[in-house]
N, C-alpha and C positions, 0 to 999 in steps of 0.2 A: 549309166545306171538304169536299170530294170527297176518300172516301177509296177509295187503287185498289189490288189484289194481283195480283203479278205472279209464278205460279207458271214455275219454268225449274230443270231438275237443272242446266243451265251455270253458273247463278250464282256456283257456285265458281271461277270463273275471273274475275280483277279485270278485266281488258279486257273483259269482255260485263258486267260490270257498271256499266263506267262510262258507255255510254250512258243508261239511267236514271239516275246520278247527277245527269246533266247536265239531263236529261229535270226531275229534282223542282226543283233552281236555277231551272230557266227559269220552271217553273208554278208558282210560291208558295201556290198554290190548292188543290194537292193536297199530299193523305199519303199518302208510297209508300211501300209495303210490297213486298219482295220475298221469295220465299219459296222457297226452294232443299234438298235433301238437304245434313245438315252435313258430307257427302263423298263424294266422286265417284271410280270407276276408272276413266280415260279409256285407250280400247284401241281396239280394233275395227278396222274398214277404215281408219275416221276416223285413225288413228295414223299410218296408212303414207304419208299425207303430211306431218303436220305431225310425226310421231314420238315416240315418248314413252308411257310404258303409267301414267304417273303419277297419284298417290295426290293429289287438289286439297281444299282444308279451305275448306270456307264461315264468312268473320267473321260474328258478330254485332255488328250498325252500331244506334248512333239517331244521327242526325243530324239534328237539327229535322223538315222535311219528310220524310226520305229516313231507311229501317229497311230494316236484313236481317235476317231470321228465318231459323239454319238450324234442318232439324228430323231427327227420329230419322226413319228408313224402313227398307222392308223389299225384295227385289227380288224379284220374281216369274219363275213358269218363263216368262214371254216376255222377260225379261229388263229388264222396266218397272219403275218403282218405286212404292212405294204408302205413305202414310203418314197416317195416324188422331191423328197430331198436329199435319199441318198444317192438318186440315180443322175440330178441336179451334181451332186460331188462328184460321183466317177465320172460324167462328163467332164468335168474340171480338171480333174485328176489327169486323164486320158493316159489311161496305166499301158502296160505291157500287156497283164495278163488281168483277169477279174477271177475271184474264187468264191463263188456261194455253196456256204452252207447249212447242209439240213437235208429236206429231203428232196426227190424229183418233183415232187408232184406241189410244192407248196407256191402259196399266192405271189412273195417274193422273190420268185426267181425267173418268172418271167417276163416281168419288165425290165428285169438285169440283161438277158439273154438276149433281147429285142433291141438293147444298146448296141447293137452288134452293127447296124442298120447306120448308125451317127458315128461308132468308133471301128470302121474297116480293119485297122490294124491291131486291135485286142483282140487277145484271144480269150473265151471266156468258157470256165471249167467249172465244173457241176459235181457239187460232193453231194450221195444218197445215201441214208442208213437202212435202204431196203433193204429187206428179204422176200425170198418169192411169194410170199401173202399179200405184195403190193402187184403180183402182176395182175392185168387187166383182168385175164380168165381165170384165176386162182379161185378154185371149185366151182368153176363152172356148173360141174355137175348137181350140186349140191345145192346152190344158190343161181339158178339159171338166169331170173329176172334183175334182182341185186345185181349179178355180172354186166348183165346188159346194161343197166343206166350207167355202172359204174365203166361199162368200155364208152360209153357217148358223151360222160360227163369229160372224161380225161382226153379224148381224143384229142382236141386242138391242141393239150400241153403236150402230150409226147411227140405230137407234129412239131411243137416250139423246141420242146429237148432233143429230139434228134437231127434239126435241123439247124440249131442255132448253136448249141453244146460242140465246142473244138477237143474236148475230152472229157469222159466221165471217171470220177473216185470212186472206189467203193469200201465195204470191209470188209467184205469174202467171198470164195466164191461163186456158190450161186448167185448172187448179186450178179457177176459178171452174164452169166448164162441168160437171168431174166432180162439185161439191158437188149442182149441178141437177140433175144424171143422177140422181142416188141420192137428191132427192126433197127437197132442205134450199128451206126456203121463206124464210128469213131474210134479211138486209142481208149480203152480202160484199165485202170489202173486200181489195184488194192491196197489201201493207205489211209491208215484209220485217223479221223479227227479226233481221236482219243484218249489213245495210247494212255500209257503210268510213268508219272515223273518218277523216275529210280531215287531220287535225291530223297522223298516222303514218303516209298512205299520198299522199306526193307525191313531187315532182321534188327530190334532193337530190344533188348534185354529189359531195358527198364517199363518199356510201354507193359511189356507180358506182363513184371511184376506188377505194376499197378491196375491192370484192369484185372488179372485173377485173384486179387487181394479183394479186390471191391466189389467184387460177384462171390469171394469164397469159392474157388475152383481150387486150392494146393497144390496138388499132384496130379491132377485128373487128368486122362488124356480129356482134349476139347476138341471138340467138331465144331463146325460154324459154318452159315452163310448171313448172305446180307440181299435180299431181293425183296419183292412184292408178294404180299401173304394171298395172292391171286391162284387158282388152280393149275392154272399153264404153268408156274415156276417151279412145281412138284415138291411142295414141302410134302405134300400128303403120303409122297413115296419117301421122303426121307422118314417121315416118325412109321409108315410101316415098317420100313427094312432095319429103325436102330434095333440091337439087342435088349433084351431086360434088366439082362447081368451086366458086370463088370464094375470098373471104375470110370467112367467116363461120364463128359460134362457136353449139351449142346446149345450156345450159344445162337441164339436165329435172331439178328438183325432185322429191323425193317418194319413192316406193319401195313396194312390195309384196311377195308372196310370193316364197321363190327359183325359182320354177318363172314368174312374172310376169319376173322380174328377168334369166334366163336365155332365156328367150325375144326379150326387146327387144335384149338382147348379141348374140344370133345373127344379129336381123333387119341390125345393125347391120354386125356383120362381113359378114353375105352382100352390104350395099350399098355397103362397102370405106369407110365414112366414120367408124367408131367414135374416131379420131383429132379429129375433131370435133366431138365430143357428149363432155359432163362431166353425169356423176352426180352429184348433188351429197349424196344422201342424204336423210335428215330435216334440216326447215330449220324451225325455233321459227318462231312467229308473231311474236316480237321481235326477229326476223331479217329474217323475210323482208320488209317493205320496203328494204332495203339490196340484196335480191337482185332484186328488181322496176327498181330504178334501175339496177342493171348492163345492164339490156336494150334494145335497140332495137325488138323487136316481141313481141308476149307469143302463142301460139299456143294456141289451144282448142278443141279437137275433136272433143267427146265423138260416141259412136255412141247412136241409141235400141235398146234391148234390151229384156232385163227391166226394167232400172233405167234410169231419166230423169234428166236433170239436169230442177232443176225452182230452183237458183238457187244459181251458184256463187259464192261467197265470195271464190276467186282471183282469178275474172275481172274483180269489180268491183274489187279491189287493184291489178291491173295496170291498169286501165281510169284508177283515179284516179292511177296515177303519172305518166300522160301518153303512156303507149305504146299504139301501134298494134295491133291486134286480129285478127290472121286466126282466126274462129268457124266453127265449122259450124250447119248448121239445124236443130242437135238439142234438143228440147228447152226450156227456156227461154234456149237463147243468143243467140238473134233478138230476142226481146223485152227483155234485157239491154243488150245492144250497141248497140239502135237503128237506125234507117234507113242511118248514114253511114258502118255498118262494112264491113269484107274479109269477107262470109261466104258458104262454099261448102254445096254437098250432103252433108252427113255419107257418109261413106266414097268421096266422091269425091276419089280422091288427084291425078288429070292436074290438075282444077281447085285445088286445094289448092296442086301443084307453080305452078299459074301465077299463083299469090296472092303465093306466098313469094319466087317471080320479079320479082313488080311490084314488091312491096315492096323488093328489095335494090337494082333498076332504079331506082326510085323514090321516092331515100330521105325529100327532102323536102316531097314529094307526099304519104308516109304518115306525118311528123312531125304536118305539119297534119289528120290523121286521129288521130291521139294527143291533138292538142291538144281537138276535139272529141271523144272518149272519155274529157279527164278533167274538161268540162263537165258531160258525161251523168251521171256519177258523184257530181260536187258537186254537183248539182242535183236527180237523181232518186234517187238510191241511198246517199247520205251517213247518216251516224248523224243530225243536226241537224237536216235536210230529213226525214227518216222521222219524230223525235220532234213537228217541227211538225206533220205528215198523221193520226198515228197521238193527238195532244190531239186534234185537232177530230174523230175518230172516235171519239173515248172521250166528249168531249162531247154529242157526237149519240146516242152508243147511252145512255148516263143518262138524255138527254132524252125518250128516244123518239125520234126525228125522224129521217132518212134523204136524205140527198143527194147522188145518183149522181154528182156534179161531184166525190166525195171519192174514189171506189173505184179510183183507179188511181193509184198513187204516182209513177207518171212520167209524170203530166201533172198530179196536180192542185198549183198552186201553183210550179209549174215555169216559171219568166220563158221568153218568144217569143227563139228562137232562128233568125237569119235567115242564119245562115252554110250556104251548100251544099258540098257536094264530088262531083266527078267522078273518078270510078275507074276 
């Protein structure tokens, strides 16, 4: 039996845990081990969507194949965590393989990587949610001095990541290109820690009626998104491009700063439609599929800036609920959304404007545009479909052995899909 550890500060949250539950039921072959801080303060940006600055307690599990291990840590001035007792267990453990994640550059993963040195025969695999904003020189030009400490600060870790890392995950792919640039000679692999449980994110009739009852939406067609009321996520080009007319409801999830919050209020009055748009606030993750079914088309726009998207979490939610997708080509949304989606120029609002036109035009023109959006999702991006990609990459990397037919999660294993659409 192949034994695997799966380091993640999430794991205190029982939803990211239960894909690996599901993950050890299927593989009888393996002993999972998961290894998490025994508590988490979840805040940050990350709140102002999903909301909540709450205190999450990691169980301690055996369950035949399937263990949670929480452990004591400590949090560093980057704000990482670190811990000399979880490294104290995977000594103990002395697994097959080790799996950290998070990102490349964080304090916890390289005294994971440097176990390398005590346990010769693990192989130890490195999950990042970069985008190219994480590489060393990313605007060099722009921020000449910032780049430079920023290359002197990090230089010993990517000397530890590319030296010590027997493969790298990522979510798409430029990620792959920036690991090349900065020198990783390794197998990398696209395989999201992410993905959408199919089981809580589909079509359910009754979620619509309840939440367009209790906003009063009726008949309206509905738009929606669910992000950070921050400028890079481009609501500010969603309330340009809606129209004034029609019958239609927009739904915006989420929330930020009051200065974020006051600003999209104003863009809103200046376009005399603020009667049309509902705040809805923070919306729990054990919510929001109720809030995904109330929608006719789900809208995602981020802008590239400083920060990328590099693999949103939302999109694939709405994507598997069966809704239509107006995306921008920011980032990882293209590669998300796939060939058959509505996707404009990021900050281009006239085209934007004439997306959201098609779609009210066209309503079920873009249903069968939903229907393939919530194929792509069960098929490429699902929790189930990731677990089966991410066994045969964990078998390969034990092995040794490498098979570039594996390194793209939205193709490999992904049944021929012969349905077109014209937009």
């Amino acid at each position: 039996m192949n034994k695997i550890v799966i380091v993640n500060h999430v794991f205190t949250k029982e939803y990211i845990r239960k894909r690996w539950l599901l993950f050890a039921k299927e593989h009888k072959d393996i002993d999972l081990t998961l290894i998490s801080p025994k508590n988490w303060q979840y805040g940050g940006v990350g709140a102002m969507t999903t909301g909540g600055n709450d205190l999450s307690y990691c169980p301690k599990i055996d369950d035949n194949n399937y263990h949670v291990l929480p452990v004591e840590y400590s949090i560093d001035r980057t704000g990482s965590w670190q811990s000399t007792e979880m490294l104290y267990e995977i000594e103990k453990i002395k697994p097959q393989l080790v799996y950290h994640v998070g990102t490349h550059l964080q304090s916890s993963l390289f005294p994971v990587l440097k176990l390398s040195k005590i346990l010769p025969n693990t192989k130890f695999v490195t999950f990042s949610m970069r985008g190219p904003n994480w590489d060393i020189f990313y605007n060099w030009e722009k921020h000449p001095i910032k780049s430079m400490l920023k290359f002197f600060y990090h230089f010993n870790h990517l000397r530890c990541l590319n030296n010590y890392s027997d493969a790298i995950i990522c979510h798409y792919p430029d990620a792959i290109k920036s690991f090349k640039k900065e020198g990783y000679k390794g197998p990398i692999y696209m395989c999201t820690q992410v993905g959408v449980d199919t089981d809580v994110y589909k079509p359910n009739g009754d979620f619509r009626t309840e939440i367009r009852k209790k906003y009063g939406l009726g008949d309206s067609f509905v738009f929606g998104s669910a992000t950070r009321f921050t400028a890079a996520k481009g609501l500010d080009d969603i309330i340009e491009a809606l129209p004034k007319e029609g019958d239609w409801k927009y739904l915006m999830i989420g929330g930020g700063l009051e200065s974020d919050e006051n600003r999209l209020l104003q863009h809103l009055k200046a376009r005399k439609i603020e009667n049309k748009v509902i705040m809805t606030g923070h919306i729990s993750q054990q919510e929001m599929p109720k809030y995904w079914n109330a929608m006719d088309c789900a809208l995602h726009t981020p802008r590239t800036a400083d920060w990328i998207e590099t693999f949103s979490v939302a999109l694939v939610q709405a994507m598997a609920t069966g809704l239509p997708v107006i995306g921008s080509d920011s980032g990882s949304v293209p590669y998300q959304l796939g060939p058959d989606a509505l996707i404009v120029k990021e900050r281009d609002t006239v085209a934007l404007k004439d997306k959201i036109l098609w779609v009210l035009n066209n309503q079920e023109e873009a249903k069968n545009i939903g229907f393939k959006m919530k194929w792509r999702a069960e098929h490429c991006f699902s929790t189930r479909h990731l677990n089966d990609c991410i066994y045969d990459i964990f078998m390969d990397i034990i092995n040794d052995t490498f098979d570039p037919n594996k390194i793209d999660q939205a193709q490999y294993k992904v049944p021929v899909e012969n349905l077109s659409i014209s937009k």
